[in-house]
C-alpha positions in Angstrom: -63.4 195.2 39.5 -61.3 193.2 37.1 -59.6 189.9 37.9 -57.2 188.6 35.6 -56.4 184.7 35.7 -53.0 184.3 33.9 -50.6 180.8 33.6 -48.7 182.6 35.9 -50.2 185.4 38.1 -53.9 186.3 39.3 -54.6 190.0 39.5 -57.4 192.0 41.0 -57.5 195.7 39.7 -60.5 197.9 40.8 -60.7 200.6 38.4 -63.0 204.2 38.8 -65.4 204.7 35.3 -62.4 206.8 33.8 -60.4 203.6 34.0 -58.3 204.8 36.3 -56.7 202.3 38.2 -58.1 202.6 42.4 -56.1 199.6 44.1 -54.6 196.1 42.6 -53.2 193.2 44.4 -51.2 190.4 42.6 -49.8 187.3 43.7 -47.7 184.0 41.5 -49.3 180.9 41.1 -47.4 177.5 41.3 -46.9 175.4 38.3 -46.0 171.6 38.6 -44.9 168.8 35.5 -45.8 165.6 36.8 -44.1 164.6 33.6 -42.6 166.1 30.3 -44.7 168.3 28.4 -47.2 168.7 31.1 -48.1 171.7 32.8 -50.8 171.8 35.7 -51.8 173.9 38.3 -53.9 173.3 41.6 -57.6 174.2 41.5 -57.6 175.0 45.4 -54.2 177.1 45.4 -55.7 179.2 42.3 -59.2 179.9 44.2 -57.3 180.4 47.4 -55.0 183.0 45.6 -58.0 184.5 43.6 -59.6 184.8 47.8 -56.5 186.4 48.9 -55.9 189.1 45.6 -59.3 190.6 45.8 -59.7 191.1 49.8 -56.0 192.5 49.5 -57.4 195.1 46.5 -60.3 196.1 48.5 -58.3 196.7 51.5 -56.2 198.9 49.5 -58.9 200.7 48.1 -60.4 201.4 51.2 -63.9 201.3 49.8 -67.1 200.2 50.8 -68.2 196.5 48.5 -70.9 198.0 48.2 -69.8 200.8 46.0 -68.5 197.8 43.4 -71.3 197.6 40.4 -69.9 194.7 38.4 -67.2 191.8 38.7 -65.6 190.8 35.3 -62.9 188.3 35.4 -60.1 187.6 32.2 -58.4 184.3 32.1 -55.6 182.5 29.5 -57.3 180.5 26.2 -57.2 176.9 26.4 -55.6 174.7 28.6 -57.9 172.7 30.4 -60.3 173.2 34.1 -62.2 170.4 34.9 -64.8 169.6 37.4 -66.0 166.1 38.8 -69.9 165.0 38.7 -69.9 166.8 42.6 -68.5 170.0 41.0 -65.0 169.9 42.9 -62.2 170.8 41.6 -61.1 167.6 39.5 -57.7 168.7 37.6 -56.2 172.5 35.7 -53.9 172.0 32.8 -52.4 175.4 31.7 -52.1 176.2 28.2 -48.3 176.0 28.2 -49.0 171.8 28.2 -47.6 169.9 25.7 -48.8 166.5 26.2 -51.4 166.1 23.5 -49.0 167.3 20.4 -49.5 163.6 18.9 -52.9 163.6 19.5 -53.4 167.0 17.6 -51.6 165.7 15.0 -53.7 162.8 14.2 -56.5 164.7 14.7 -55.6 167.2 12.0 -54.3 164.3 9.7 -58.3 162.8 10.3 -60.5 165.8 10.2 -58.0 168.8 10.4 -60.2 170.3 6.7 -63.9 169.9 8.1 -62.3 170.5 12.3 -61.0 174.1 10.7 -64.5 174.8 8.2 -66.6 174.7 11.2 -64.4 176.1 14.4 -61.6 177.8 12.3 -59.3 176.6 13.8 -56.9 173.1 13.4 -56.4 170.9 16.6 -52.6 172.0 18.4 -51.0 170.6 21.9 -52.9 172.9 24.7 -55.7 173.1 22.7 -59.3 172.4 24.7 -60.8 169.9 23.4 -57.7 168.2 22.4 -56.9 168.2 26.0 -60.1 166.5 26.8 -59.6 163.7 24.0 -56.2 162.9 25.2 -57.8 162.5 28.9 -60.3 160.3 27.2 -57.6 157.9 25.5 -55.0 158.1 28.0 -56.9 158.9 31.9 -60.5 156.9 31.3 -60.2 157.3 35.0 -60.5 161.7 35.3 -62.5 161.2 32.0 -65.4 158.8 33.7 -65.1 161.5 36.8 -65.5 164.6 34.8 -68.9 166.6 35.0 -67.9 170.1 33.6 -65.5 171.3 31.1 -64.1 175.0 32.0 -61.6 177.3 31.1 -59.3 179.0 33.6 -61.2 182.2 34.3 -64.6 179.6 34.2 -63.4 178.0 37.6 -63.2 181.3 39.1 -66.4 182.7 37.8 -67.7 179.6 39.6 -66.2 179.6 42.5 -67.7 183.3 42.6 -70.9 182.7 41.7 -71.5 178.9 41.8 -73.0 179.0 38.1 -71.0 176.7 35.5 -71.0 178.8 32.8 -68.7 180.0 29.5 -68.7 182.9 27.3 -68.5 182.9 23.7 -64.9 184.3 23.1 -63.2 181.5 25.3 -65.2 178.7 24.2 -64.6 180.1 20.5 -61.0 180.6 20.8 -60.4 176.7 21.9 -62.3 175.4 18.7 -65.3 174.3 20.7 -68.2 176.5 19.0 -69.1 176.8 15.6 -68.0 180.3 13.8 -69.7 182.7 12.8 -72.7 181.5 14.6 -70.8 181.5 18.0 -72.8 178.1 19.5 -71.7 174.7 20.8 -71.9 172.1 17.7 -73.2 168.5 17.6 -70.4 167.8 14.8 -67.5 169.4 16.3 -67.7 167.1 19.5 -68.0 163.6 17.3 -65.0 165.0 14.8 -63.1 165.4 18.0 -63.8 161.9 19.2 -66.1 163.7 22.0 -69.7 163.1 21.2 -70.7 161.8 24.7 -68.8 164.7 26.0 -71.8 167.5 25.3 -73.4 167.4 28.9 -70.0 168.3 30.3 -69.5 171.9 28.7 -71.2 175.0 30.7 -74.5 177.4 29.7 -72.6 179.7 27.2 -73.5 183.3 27.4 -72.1 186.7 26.1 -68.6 187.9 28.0 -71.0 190.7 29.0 -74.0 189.4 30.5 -74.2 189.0 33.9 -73.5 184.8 34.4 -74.2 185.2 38.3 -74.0 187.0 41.5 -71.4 186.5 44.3 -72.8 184.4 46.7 -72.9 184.6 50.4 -69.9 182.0 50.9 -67.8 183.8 48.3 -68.4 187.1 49.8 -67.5 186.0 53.6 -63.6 184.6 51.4 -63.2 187.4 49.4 -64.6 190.8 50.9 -67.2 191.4 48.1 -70.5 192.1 48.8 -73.0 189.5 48.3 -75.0 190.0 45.2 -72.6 191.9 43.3 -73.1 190.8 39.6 -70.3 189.2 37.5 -70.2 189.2 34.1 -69.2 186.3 31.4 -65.8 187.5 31.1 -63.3 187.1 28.7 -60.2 185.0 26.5 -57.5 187.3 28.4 -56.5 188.1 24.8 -59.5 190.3 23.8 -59.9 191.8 27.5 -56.2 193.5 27.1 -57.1 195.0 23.7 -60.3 196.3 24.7 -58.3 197.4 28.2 -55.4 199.1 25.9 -58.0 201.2 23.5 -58.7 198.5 20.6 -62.2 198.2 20.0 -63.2 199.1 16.2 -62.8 196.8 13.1 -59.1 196.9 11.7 -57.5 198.0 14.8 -54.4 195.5 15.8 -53.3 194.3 19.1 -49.9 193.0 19.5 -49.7 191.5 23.0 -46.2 190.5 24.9 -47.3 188.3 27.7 -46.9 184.4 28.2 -47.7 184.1 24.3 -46.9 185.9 21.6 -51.0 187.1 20.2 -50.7 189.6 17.2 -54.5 190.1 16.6 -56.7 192.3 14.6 -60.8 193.2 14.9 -62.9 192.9 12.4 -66.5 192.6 11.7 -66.7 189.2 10.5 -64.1 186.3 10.7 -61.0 185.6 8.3 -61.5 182.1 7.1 -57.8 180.9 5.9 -56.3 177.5 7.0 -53.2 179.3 7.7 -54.6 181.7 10.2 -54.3 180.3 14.0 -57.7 180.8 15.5 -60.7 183.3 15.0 -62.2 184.6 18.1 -66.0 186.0 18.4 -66.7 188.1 21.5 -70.5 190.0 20.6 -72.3 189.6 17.3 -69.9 191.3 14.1 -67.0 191.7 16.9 -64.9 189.0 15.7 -60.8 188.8 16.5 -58.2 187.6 14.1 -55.6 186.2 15.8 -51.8 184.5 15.3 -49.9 183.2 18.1 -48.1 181.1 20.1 -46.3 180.9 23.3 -42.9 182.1 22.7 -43.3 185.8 24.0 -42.4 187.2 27.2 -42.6 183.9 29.0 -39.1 183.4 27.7 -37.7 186.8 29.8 -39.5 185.4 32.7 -37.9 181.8 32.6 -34.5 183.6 32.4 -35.0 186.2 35.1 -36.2 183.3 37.6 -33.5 180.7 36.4 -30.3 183.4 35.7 -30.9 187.1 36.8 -32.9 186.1 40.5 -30.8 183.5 41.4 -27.7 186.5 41.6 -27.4 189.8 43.1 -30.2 191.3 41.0 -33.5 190.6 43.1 -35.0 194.1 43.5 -35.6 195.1 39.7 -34.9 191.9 37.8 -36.4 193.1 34.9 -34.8 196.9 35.4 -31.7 195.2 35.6 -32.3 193.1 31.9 -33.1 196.4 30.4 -30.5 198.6 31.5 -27.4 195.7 30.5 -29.4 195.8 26.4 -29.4 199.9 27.1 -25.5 199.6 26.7 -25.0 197.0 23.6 -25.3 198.9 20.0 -27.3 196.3 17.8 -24.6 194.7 15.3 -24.9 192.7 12.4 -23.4 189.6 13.9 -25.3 190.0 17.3 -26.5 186.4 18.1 -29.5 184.9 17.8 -31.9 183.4 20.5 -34.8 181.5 19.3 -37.8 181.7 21.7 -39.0 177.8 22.1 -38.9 177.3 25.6 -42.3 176.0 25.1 -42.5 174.8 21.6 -43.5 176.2 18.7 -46.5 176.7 16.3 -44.1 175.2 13.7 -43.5 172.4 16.1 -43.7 171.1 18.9 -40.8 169.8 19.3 -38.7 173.2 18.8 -36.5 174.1 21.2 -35.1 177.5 22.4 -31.4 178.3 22.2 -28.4 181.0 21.6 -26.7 180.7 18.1 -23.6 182.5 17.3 -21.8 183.7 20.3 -18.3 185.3 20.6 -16.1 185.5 23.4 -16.5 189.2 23.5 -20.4 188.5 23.5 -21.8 190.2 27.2 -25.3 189.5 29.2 -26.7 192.7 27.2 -25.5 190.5 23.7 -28.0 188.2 25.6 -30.4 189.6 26.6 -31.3 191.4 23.4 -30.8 188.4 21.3 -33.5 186.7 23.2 -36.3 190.4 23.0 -35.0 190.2 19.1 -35.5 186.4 19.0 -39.6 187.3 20.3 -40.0 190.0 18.2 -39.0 187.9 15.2 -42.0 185.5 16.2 -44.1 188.1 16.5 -43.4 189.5 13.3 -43.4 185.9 11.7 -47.0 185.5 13.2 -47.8 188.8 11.2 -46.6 188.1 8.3 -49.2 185.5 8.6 -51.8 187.4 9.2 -50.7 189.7 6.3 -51.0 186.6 4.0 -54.9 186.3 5.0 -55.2 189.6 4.0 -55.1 191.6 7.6 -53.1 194.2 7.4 -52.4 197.4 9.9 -50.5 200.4 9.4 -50.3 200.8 13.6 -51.2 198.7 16.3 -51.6 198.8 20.0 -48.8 197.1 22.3 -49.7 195.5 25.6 -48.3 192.7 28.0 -45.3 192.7 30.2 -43.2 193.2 27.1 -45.0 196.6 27.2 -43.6 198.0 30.0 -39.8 197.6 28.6 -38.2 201.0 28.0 -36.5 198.5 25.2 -39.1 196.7 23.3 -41.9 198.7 22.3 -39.2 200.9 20.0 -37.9 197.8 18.8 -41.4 196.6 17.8 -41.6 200.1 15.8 -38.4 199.7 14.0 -38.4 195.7 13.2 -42.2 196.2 12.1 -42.0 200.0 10.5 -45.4 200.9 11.8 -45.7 203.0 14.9 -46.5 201.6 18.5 -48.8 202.7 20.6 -48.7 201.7 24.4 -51.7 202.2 26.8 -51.8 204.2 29.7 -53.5 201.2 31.6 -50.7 199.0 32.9 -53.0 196.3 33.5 -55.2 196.0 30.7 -56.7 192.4 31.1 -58.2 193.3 34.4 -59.3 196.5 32.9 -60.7 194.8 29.9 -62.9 193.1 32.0 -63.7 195.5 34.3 -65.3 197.4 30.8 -67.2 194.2 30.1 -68.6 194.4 33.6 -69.4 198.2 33.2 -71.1 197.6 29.9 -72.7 194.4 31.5 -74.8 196.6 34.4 -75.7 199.6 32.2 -73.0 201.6 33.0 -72.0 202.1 29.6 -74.3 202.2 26.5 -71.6 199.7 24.2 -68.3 198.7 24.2 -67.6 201.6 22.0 -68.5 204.0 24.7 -67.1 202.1 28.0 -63.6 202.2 26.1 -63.4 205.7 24.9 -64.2 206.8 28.9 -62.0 204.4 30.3 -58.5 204.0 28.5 -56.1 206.2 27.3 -52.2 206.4 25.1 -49.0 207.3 27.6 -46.6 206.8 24.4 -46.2 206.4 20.6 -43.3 204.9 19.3 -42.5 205.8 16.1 -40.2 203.5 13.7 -36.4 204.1 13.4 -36.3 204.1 9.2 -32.6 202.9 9.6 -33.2 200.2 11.9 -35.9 198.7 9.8 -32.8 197.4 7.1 -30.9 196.0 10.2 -33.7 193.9 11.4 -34.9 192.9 7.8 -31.4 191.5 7.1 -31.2 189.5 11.0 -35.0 188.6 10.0 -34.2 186.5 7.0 -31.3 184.9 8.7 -33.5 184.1 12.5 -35.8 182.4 9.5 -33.1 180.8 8.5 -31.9 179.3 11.2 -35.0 178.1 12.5 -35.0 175.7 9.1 -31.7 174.9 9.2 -32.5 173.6 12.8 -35.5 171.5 12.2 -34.2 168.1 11.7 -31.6 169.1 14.8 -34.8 169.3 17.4 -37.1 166.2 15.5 -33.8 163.9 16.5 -33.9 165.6 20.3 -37.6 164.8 20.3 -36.9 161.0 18.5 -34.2 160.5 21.9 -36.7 162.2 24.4 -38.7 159.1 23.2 
């Protein structure tokens, strides 16, 4: 079985050993802002919906809990999951939280050179420990209550198995271990103003070593059978590669979920100041990654906010794709930028339509805001290109995925073809491969993903359309510049 643990939605997906998919059950979680920037979820609603997903799955299955060999369990990056000294739930800030952007900053401005040389990565707004040291400095109060420091999939795990424990490429990809060697580190803590803070992170172990078993009063909420083993898991971002084929050094994963994560494997890390973050899941297995959270997130905030709130309630998302299925892409289409949530550039960016017409439609719309996250994807690549990662294909997973739309536009605006998975829900399955390599079942990750995943479509680029969104490209880029000193005055009267 494979749980994923999104900012949004928690999934359980029981897979067979082919990876095909036996029974899931999904259900939305509830986000709250007590004030602006912040983004926070409730511990007990996440474990209650977690309870309710996986009894649903097994009921649809129909099998016996018996005949499950391993639990593994995918969850966002970052954000925040803390426990108090009794081990209840204490307080869950999601990794869409924007409270701690002046706090990263002075962070970065203080220690940002030796902060990136030993995590490789610089402080930003959701970041982990960030998070924490802005609890410290600004809630003494949580901070004096806090016994353990977990990430989202973490407080499930626990709840699971009652062990507080971590796996290497979570706590890696918040900046909390030293890279390559994968282990906490005495330094990073004190750099982060944290040095009293090392009793509150969890064991750390391998995402596929077995952390714990279920224990009897998780097995009498949930339906699984007591003892089952559960593995480490994994940052959500390295499950869905794994669970969409991606496994050997210098394949890329381009993921359209809640963030934007354009990421390629390799053997050892990149070490460049303008890469994002560097993510180690198993020694040499190392991730590469550029992102930020201006992907799909940004289709979801306008289906709940525009497209539900009408006529359109059965296929929301059908209904985006067919209204772009009848615009032809023009040179003075508008422009959307996707900053609903900030921006790697800044935090302070904001999303917004730029250039409409009166004979502009919803399609016009629609596909100004999939161009306007493609264009951050491919801006995040470019990146990457500039370390030196390159691809000539790459992998395509996330909601944006499932768009008859996207994945061709991907092809075209990028010139490389896209590959989508078979597997619709490759976090859980991810997982679920850690927890078959975990008990045996597999000899290496190598192995567990060649039997268990699979290609339903390669989309191969449009040589014309590559010019067209080359030229739209440089102006989005543009734009965004031109706009800078537009959104630092909105954030100067937010103050």
């Amino acid at each position: 079985m494979g749980l994923d643990a999104g900012n949004t939605v928690i999934k359980a997906v029981l897979f067979d050993l082919a990876g095909r998919q036996v029974a899931m059950s999904a259900l939305d979680g509830q986000s709250f802002s007590p004030a602006p920037g912040h983004v926070e979820r409730d511990l007990g609603e996440l474990w209650r919906n977690a309870q309710t997903v996986i009894r649903e799955c097994l009921e649809k299955a129909g099998v016996e809990p018996s005949q499950i060999a391993a639990v593994g369990c995918a969850g966002h990056g970052n954000g925040l999951y803390l426990l108090d000294k009794d081990h209840e739930p204490l307080l869950g800030i999601q990794s869409l939280d924007t409270r701690a952007a002046d706090h990263a900053g002075k962070l970065r401005e203080a220690h940002g050179d030796r902060l990136h040389a030993l995590s490789l990565q610089e402080p930003w707004p959701s970041q982990t420990p960030t998070l924490l040291a802005w609890i410290k400095g600004n809630r003494p109060d949580l901070y004096a209550r806090t016994g353990t420091v977990l990430l989202c999939k973490d407080f499930i795990t626990f709840k699971l198995t009652g062990e507080r424990v971590s796996e290497i490429s979570d706590m890696s990809g918040c900046g909390l271990l030293r890279l390559p060697d994968n282990l906490y580190d005495r330094e990073l803590l004190e750099l982060y103003g944290l040095g009293e803070a090392e009793p509150m992170l969890p064991h750390l172990v391998e995402p596929a070593d077995v952390a714990g078993h279920v224990t009897a009063e998780a097995a009498a909420a949930t339906g699984l059978k007591e003892g089952t083993p559960v593995v480490g898991g994994y940052f959500d971002v390295i499950a869905s590669a794994l669970g969409s084929g991606v496994v050997h050094p210098g394949e890329a994963s381009i993921i359209a979920g809640t963030w934007s994560i354009n990421q390629v494997f390799s053997e050892a890390p990149i070490v460049d100041k303008a890469m994002f973050m560097a993510s180690g899941f198993a020694p040499g297995r190392f991730v590469n990654i550029e992102s930020s959270a201006t992907s799909a997130a940004n289709l979801e905030w306008y289906v709940r906010e525009l497209v539900e709130r009408g006529k359109h309630h059965d296929d929301p998302f059908g209904y985006c794709n067919a209204r772009i299925a009848e615009v032809t892409p023009a040179a003075d289409d508008p422009f959307f930028h996707p900053f609903l949530y900030g921006s790697r550039l800044g935090a302070d960016f904001r999303a917004g339509f730029y250039g409409l017409a009166g004979w502009h439609s919803e399609g016009h719309l629609l596909r100004a805001l999939f161009e306007g996250v493609l264009f951050e994807h491919r801006r995040h690549i470019e990146v990457l290109g500039r370390t030196g990662v390159t691809f000539d294909r790459a992998v395509l997973s996330g909601g944006g995925s499932r768009s008859p739309v996207w994945p061709q536009m991907f092809a075209d605006c990028l010139g490389v073809p896209i590959t989508v998975a078979e597997a619709r829900e490759t976090g859980a399955l991810g997982a679920a491969i850690g927890g078959g390599v975990g008990v045996g079942l597999f000899a290496d990750y190598e192995t567990a993903v060649a039997a268990m995943t699979r290609t339903q479509k390669e989309y191969l680029p449009v040589t014309t359309m590559k010019s067209h969104y080359d030229r739209r490209y440089r102006t989005y880029c543009k734009l965004t510049d031109a706009l800078r000193s537009f959104w630092a005055d909105m954030h100067v009267m937010d103050e």
